[in-house]
C-alpha positions as CSV (number, residue, x, y, z in Angstrom):
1,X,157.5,97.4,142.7
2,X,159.0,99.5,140.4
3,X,161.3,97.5,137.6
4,X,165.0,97.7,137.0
5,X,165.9,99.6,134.1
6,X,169.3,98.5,134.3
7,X,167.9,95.2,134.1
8,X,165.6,95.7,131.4
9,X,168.3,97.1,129.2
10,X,171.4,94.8,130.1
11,X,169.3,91.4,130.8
12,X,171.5,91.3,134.1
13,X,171.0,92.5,137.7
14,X,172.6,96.0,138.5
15,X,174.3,96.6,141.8
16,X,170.6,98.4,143.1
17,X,168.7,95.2,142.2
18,X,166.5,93.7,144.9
19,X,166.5,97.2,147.3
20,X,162.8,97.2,147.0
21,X,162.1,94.0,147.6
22,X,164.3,93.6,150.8
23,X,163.2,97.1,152.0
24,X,159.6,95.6,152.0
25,X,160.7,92.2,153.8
26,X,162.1,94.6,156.6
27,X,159.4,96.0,156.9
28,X,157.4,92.6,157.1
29,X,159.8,91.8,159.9
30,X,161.8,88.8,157.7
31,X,165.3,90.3,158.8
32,X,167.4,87.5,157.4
33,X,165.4,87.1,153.9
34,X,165.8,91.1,153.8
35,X,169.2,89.9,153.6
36,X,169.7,87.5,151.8
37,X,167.6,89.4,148.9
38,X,169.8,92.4,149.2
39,X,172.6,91.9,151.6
40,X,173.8,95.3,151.6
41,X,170.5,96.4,153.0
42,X,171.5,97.8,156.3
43,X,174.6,99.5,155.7
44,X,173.0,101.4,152.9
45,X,169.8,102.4,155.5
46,X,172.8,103.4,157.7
47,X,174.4,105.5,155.2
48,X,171.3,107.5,153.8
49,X,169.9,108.2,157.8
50,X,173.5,109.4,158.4
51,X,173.4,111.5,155.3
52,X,169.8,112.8,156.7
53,X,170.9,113.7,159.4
54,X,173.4,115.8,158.1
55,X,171.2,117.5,156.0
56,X,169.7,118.8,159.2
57,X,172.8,119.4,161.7
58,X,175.1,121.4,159.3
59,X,177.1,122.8,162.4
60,X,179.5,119.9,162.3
61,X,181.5,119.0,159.8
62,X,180.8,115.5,158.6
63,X,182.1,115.1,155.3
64,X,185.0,113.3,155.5
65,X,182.8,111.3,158.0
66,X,180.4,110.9,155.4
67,X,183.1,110.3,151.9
68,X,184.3,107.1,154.7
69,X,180.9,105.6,154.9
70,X,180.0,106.2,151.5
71,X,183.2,103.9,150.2
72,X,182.2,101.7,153.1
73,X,178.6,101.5,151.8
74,X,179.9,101.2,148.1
75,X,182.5,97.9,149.3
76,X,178.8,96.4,151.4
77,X,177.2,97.3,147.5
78,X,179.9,95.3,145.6
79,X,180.3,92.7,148.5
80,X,176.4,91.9,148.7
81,X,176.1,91.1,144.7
82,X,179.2,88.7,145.1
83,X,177.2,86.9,147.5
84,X,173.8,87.4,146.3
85,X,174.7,86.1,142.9
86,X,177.6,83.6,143.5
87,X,176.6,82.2,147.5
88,X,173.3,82.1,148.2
């Protein structure tokens, strides 16, 4: 895994911290650990396949579409280290 920076510098998790690691518990099939180790996990896969996708269908104009999610995402980011570092 690669290390936090953030972390490294600032002794403290940074709003990123624990992708990896719940990225590779997906993948192992461990949905609910995936989330509890990064609880934003899902909308932020959501988000970045969205923005894929309109990388490759420019005909429609998704932006605004896009600008929503991303605060959407960004409240999920916020939301998830409340409960990563305070709940669970």
């Amino acid at each position: 895994m690669i290390p936090c920076l953030f972390k490294y510098l600032f002794g403290f998790d940074c709003l990123g911290c624990g992708f990896q690691r719940s990225l590779f518990l997906l993948f192992q099939g461990e949905f609910l650990a995936a989330f509890k180790m990064y609880p934003a996990l899902y909308s932020t896969l959501f988000f970045f396949g969205f923005c894929v996708f309109y990388f490759f269908d420019k005909s429609k104009k998704y932006k605004k579409l896009i600008w929503n999610l991303a605060f959407l995402n960004l409240f999920f980011v916020v939301f998830g280290y409340y409960l990563k570092h305070f709940y669970f």
